[in-house]
C-alpha positions as CSV (number, residue, x, y, z in Angstrom):
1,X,-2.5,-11.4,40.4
2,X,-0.2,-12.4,38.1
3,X,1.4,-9.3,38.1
4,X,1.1,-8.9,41.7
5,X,3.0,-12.1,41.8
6,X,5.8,-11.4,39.5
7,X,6.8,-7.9,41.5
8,X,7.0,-10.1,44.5
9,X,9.4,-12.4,43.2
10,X,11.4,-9.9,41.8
11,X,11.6,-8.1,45.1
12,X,12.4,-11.9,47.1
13,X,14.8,-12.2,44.6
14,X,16.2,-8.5,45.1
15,X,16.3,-9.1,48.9
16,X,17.8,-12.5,48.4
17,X,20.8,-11.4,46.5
18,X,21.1,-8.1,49.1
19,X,21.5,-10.8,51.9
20,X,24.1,-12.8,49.6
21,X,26.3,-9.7,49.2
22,X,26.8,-9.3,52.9
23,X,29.7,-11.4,54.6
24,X,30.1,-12.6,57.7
25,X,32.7,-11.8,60.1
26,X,34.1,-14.9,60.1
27,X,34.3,-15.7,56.5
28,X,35.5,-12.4,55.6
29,X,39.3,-13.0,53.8
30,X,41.5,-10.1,53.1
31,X,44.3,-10.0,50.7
32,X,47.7,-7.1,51.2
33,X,50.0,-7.4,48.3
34,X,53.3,-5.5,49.1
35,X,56.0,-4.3,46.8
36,X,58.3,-5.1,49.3
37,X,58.0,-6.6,53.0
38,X,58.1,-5.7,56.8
39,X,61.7,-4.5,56.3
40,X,60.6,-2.0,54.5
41,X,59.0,1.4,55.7
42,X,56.7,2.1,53.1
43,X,55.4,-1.3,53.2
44,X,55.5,-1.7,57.2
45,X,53.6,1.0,57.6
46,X,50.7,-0.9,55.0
47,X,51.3,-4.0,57.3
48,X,50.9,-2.6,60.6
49,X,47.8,-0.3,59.3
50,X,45.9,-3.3,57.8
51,X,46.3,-5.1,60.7
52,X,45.2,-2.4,62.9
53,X,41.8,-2.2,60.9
54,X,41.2,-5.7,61.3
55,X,41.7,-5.7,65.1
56,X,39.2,-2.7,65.4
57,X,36.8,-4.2,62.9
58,X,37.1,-8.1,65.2
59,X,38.4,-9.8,62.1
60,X,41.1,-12.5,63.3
61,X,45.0,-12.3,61.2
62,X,44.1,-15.3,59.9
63,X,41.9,-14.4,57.5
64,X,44.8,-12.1,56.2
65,X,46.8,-13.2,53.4
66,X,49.8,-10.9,52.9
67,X,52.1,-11.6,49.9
68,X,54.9,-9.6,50.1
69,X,57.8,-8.6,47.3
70,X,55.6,-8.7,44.7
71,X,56.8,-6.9,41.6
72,X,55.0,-4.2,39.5
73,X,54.7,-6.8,36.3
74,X,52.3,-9.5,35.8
75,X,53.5,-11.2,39.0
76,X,50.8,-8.6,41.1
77,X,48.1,-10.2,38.5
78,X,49.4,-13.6,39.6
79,X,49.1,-12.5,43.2
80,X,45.5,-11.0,42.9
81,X,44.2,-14.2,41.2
82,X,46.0,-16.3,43.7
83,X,44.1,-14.5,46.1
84,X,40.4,-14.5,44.6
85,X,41.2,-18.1,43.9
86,X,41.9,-18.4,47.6
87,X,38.6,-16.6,49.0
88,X,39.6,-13.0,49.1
89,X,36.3,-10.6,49.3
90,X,38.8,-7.6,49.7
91,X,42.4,-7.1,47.7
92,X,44.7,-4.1,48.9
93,X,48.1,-3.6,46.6
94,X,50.1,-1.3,47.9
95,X,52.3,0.3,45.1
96,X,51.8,2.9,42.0
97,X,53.2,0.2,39.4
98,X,50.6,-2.2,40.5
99,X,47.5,-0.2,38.9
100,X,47.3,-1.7,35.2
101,X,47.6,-5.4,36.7
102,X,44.9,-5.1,39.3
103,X,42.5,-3.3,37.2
104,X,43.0,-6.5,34.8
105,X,42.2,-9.0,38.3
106,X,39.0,-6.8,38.8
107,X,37.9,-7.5,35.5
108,X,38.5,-11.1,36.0
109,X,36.7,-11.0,39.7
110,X,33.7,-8.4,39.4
111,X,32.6,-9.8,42.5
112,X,35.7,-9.0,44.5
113,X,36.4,-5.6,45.7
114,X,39.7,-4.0,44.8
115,X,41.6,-1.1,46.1
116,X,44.8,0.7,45.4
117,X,47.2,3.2,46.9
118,X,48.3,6.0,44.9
119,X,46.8,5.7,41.5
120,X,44.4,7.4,39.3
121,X,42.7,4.9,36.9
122,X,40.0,3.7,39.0
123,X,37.5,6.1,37.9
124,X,38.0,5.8,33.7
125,X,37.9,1.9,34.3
126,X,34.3,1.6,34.5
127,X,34.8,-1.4,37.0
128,X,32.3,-0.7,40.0
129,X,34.7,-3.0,42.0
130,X,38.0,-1.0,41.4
131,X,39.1,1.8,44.0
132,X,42.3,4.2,44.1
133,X,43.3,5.7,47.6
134,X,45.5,8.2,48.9
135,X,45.9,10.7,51.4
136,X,46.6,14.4,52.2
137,X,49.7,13.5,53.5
138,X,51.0,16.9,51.9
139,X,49.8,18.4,54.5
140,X,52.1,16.2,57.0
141,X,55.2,17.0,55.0
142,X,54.2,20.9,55.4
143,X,54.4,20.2,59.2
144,X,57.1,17.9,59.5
145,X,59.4,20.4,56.9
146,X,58.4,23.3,59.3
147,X,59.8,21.4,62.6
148,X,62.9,21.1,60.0
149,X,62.6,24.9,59.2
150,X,62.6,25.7,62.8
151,X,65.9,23.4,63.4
152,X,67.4,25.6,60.5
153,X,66.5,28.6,62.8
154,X,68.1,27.5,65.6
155,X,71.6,26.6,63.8
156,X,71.4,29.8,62.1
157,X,71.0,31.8,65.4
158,X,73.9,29.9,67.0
159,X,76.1,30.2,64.1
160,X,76.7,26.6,63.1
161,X,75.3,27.6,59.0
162,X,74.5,31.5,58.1
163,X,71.1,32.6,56.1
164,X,72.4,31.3,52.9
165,X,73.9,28.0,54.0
166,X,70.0,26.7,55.0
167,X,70.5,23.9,52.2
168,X,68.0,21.1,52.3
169,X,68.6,18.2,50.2
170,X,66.0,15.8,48.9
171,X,66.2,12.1,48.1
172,X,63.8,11.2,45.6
173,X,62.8,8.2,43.9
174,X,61.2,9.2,41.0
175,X,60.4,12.3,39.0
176,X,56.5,11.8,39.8
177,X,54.2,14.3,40.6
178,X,53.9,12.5,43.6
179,X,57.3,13.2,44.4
180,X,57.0,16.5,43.3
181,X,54.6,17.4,45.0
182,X,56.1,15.6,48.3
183,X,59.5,17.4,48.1
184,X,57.4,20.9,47.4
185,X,55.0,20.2,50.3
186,X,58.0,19.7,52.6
187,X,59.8,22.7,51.0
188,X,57.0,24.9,51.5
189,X,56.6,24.0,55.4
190,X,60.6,24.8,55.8
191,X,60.0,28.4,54.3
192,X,57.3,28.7,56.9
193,X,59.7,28.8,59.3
194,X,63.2,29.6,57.6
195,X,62.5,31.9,54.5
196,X,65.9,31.8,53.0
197,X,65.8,28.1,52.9
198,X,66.4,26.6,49.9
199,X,66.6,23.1,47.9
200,X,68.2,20.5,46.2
201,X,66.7,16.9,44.9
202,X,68.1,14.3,43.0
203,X,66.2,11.1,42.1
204,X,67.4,7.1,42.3
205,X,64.6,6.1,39.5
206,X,63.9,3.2,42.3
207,X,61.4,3.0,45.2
208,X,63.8,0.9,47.3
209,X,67.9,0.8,46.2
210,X,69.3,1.3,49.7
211,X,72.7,2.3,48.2
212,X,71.5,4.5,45.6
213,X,69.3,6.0,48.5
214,X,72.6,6.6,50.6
215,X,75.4,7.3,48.1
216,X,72.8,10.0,46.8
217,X,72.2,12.0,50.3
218,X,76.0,11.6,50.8
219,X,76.4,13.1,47.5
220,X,74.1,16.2,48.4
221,X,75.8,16.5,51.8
222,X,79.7,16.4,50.6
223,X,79.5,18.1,47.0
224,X,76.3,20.4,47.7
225,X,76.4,21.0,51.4
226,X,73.2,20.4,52.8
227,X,73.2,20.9,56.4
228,X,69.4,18.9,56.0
229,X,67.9,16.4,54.4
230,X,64.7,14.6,53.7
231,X,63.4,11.8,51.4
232,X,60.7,9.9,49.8
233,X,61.9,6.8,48.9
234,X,61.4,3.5,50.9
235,X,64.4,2.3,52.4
236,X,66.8,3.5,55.6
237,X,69.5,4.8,53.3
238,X,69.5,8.5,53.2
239,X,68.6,8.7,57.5
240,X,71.6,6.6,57.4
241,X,73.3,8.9,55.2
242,X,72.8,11.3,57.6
243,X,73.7,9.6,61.2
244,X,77.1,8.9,59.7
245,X,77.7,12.9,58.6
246,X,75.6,14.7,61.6
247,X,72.7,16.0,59.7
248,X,69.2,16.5,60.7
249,X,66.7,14.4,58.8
250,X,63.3,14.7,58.1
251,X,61.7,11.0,57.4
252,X,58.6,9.3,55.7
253,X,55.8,6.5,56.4
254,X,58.1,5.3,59.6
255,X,60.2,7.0,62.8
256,X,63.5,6.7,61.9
257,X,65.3,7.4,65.0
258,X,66.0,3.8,65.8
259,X,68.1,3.9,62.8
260,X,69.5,7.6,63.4
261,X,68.9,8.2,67.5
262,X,70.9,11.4,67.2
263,X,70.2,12.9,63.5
264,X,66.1,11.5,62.8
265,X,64.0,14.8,63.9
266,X,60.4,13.7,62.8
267,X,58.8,11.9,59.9
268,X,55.4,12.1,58.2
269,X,53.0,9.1,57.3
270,X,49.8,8.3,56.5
271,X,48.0,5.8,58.3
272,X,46.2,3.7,56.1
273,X,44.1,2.1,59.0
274,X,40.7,4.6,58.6
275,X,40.6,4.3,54.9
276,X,41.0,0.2,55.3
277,X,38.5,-0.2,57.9
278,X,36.2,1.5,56.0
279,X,36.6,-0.5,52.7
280,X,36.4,-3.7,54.4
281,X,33.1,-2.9,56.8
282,X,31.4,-1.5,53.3
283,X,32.7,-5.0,51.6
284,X,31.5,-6.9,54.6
285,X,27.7,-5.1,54.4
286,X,27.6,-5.7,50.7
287,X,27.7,-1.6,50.6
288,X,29.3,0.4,47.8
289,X,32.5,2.7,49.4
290,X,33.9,5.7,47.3
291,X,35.9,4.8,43.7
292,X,38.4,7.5,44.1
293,X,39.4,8.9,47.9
294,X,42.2,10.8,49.7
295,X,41.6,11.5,53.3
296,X,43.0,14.2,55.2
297,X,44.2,15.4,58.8
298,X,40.5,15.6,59.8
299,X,40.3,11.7,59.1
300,X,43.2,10.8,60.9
301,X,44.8,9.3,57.9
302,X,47.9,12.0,57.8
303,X,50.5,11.8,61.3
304,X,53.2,12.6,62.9
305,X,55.7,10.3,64.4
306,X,56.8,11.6,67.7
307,X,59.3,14.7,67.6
308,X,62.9,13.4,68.7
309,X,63.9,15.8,71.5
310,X,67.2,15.3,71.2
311,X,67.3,17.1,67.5
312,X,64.4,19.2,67.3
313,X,64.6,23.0,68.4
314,X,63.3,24.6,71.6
315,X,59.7,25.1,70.9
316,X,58.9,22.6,68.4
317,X,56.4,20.5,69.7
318,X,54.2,23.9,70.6
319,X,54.6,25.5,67.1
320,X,53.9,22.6,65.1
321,X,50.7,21.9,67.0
322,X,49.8,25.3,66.1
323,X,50.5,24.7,62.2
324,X,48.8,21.5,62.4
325,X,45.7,23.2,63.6
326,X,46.1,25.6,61.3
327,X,46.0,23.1,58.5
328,X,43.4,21.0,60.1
329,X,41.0,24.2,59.7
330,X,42.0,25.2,56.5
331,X,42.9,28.9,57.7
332,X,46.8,27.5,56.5
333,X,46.7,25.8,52.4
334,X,50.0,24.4,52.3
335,X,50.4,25.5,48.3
336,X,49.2,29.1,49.3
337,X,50.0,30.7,46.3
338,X,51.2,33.8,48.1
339,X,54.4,31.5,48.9
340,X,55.9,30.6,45.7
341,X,56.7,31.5,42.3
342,X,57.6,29.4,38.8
343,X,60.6,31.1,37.3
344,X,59.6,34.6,38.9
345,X,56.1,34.2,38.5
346,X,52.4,33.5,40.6
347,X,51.8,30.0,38.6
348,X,48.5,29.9,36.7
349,X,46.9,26.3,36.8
350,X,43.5,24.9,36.1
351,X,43.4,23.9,39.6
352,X,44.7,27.0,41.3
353,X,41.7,29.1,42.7
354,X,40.8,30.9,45.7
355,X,44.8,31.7,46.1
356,X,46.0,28.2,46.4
357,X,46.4,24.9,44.6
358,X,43.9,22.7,45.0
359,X,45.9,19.2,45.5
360,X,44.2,15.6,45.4
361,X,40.6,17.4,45.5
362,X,39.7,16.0,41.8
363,X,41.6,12.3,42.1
364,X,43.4,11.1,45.1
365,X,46.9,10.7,43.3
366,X,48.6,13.7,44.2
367,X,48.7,15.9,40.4
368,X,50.9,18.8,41.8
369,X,54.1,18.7,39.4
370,X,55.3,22.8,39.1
371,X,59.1,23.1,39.5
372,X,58.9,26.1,42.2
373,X,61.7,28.6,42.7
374,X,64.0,27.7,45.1
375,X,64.5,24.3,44.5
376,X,67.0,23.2,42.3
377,X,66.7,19.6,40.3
378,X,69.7,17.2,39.5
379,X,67.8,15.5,36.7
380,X,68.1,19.0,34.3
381,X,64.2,19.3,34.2
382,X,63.3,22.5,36.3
């Protein structure tokens, strides 16, 4: 009996702290740090998602604290613990250089659940409360740098550039693989559609310098002639860059064509909204949700924004719907390696197989880093 007893209590006690974990509705509290603010794209585009997921889950903005310009030193520690102090269940931080100082707030809070866009450590920290994110938004720069390709087409065929004028230049922040793989992605979806395309990227070693951002895409315009341009950095400066000289751009995490109405052709972004919902229902039932995840097309965590007919080249919106089938499917792998060579050569890599590089299967932090023929980089590395 005794023993009878003792399984019965450990089973009311295993129920009782199942019920515990779960949260209601209206006591759930959900925390959004930002490395910059609403002004920014990058961070907007967090913002607007989280705020999306919390209208479809029936959670109220109140119970969102956002904390916005918060650096990638202690201060996003600060913020965390602010915000476990203040009754957070769920803590989002939105930037790469966030990683070692929320890892150190989920030791702190094992009972808060923590997630992070773009990093990689989640899965070595051995914290069951710590979670990396991204998304297969390579896959949206292949399509939005093949409605680019197309637009190099169409100024080829009415003689505004020849074959060998199809320069594309590439503002960068950093030399990351994320940005590596980001500029290669949208490289690879020009070629699709404009073989003799080819590339040039320089990096502002800063997510968000808005100068930096537009003195470097005038730089690639006036001293190497590119007659397009994408970016992945986080302000307005390089679209801007290109509305004052007449260039086509090709944008990121926003539409820029309130900024550049007759330059701004499409942009690529990941909606963060499916990913967040889901993190925030699991944290709500008391339910475990995946440590390391990057969601794809499929998901719908990897858009478009809508195709500004005023740029874009007869036929775009049908041909890239066909591509983004394509790569919905997975009949089209956007680093096919069939399409590109490293200094004359297929690459061999421990995660090319099947004929293609397998990008953000084994972590979601993007991992492809090969310097690919064709493009050409300012910082003297490849």
């Amino acid at each position: 009996m005794k023993k009878i007893a003792s399984v019965l209590l450990v089973l009311a006690m295993l129920l009782c702290c199942a019920a515990s974990a779960e949260i209601a509705k209206e006591d759930m509290k959900i925390g959004l740090i930002c490395l910059h603010d609403e002004n920014m794209g990058y961070d907007a585009n967090f913002i607007d998602s989280m705020k999306a997921a919390l209208e479809n889950l029936g959670i109220d903005e109140s119970q969102l604290i956002i904390k916005t310009n918060i650096p990638e030193d202690q201060g996003c520690y600060d913020a965390a613990v602010d915000m476990a102090e203040s009754g957070c269940k769920y803590i989002f931080a939105d930037s790469f250089g966030h990683e070692d100082y929320i890892i150190l707030a989920a030791q702190e809070y094992p009972e808060i659940q923590f997630s992070h866009a773009t990093g990689f450590q989640a899965a070595g920290s051995g914290l069951d409360n710590m979670h990396n994110a991204f998304a297969h938004i390579y896959q949206g720069r292949f399509a939005a740098g093949y409605a680019a390709g197309l637009k190099l087409n169409e100024m080829i065929e009415k003689g505004e550039i020849t074959e060998d004028q199809a320069v594309v230049g590439y503002v960068g922040a950093f030399p990351y693989a994320e940005v590596i793989s980001g500029y290669t992605s949208t490289f690879l979806g020009i070629r699709h559609a404009c073989p003799s395309a080819t590339m040039v990227v320089t990096f502002t070693n800063s997510w968000g310098d808005l100068g930096m951002e537009q003195e470097a895409a005038n730089a690639l315009i006036a001293q190497y002639h590119c007659v397009l341009m994408s970016e992945h950095a986080d302000t307005v400066g390089a679209p801007t860059a290109c509305e004052d000289n007449g260039v086509p751009n090709v944008g990121y995490n926003i539409d820029f064509t309130a900024v550049a109405p007759n330059t701004a052709l499409i942009s690529s972004k990941i909606n963060w909204t499916p990913y967040m919902q889901m993190a925030i229902e699991a944290t709500m039932k008391g339910e475990s949700f995946p440590t390391d995840i990057a969601l794809g097309m499929a998901d719908g965590a990897v858009e478009l924004t809508e195709l500004n007919p005023n740029v874009a080249a007869e036929g775009t919106v049908e041909k890239v719907q066909e591509v983004l089938a394509q790569l919905e499917s997975g009949e089209l792998q956007v680093f096919d390696t069939s399409t590109f060579t490293v200094n004359g050569e297929v690459p061999e890599n421990e995660h090319i197989y099947d004929g293609y590089f397998h990008e953000s299967e084994t972590s979601s932090a993007p991992y492809f880093d090969l310097n690919i023929d064709g493009i050409t980089r300012l910082d003297n590395q490849g």
